[in-house]
C-alpha positions as CSV (number, residue, x, y, z in Angstrom):
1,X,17.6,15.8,-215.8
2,X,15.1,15.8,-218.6
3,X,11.8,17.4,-218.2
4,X,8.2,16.5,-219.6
5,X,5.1,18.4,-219.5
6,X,1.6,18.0,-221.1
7,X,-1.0,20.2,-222.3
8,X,-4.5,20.7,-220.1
9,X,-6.0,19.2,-223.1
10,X,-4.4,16.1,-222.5
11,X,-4.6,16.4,-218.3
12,X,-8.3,16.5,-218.7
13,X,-8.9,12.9,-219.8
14,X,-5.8,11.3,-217.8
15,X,-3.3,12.3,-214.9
16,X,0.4,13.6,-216.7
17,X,1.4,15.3,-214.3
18,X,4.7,17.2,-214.9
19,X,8.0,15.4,-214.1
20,X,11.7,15.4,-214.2
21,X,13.4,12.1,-215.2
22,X,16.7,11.1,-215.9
23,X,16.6,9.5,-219.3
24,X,19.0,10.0,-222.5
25,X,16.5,9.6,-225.3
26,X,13.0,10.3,-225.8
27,X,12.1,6.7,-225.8
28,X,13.5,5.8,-222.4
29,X,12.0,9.1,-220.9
30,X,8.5,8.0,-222.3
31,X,9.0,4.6,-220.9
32,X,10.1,5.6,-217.2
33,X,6.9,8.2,-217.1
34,X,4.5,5.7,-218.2
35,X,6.1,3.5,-215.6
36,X,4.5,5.6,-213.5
37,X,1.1,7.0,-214.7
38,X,0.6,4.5,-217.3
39,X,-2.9,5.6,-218.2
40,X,-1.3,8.1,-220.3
41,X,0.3,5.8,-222.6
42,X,-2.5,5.4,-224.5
43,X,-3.1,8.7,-225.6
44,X,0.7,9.2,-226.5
45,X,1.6,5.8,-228.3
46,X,0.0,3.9,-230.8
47,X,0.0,0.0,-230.5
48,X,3.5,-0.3,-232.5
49,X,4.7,2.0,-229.3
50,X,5.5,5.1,-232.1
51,X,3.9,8.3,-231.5
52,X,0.2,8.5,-232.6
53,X,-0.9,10.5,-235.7
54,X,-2.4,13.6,-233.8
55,X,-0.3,14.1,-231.3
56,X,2.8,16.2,-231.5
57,X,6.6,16.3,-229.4
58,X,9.1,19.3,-229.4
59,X,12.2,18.3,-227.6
60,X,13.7,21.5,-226.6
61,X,11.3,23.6,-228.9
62,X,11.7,21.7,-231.9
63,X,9.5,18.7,-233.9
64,X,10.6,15.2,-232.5
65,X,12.0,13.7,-235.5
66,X,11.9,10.1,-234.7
67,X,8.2,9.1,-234.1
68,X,8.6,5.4,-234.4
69,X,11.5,4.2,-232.9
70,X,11.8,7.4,-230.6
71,X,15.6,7.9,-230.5
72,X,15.4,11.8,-230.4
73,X,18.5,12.2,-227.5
74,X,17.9,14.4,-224.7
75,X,20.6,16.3,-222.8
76,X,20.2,16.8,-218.7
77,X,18.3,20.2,-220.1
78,X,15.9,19.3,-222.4
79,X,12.4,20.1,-222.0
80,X,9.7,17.7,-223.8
81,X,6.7,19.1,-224.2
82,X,3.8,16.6,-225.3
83,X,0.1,18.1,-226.9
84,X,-2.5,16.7,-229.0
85,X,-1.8,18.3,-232.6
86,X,-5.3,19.7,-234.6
87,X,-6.8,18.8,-237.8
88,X,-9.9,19.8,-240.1
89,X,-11.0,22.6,-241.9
């Protein structure tokens, strides 16, 4: 099954703990974990339920290329890996 993680930086304001769940896309993954720890949502989605602006998913070590409609599919493999992605100068 599909595994998803999250960076310290994120674990320090919510609980996303690591988990394994079975899911074929990105989307339904997403949805099952906030199922459970749905205080993390929030700092994932934005209110249209895409992926917010500063935050950033690889799906097996690469960019997540559907960030609105999150259709990315997953194998029984695939890692997800979810941080919050840096800006400035």
């Amino acid at each position: 099954m599909p595994t998803i993680e999250f960076t310290a930086s994120l674990a320090r304001h919510t609980e996303c703990p690591r988990a394994t769940i079975d899911a074929a896309t990105v989307g339904t993954l997403l949805g099952k974990y906030f199922e459970r720890w749905p205080a993390a949502r929030g700092y994932v989605l934005d209110d249209q339920g895409g992926i917010r602006k500063h935050v950033k998913v690889l799906v097996d070590g690469a960019n997540l290329r559907d960030r609105a409609h999150l259709s990315d599919v997953l194998t029984i493999t695939s890692k997800v890996f979810v941080f919050q992605a840096l800006s400035g100068g």
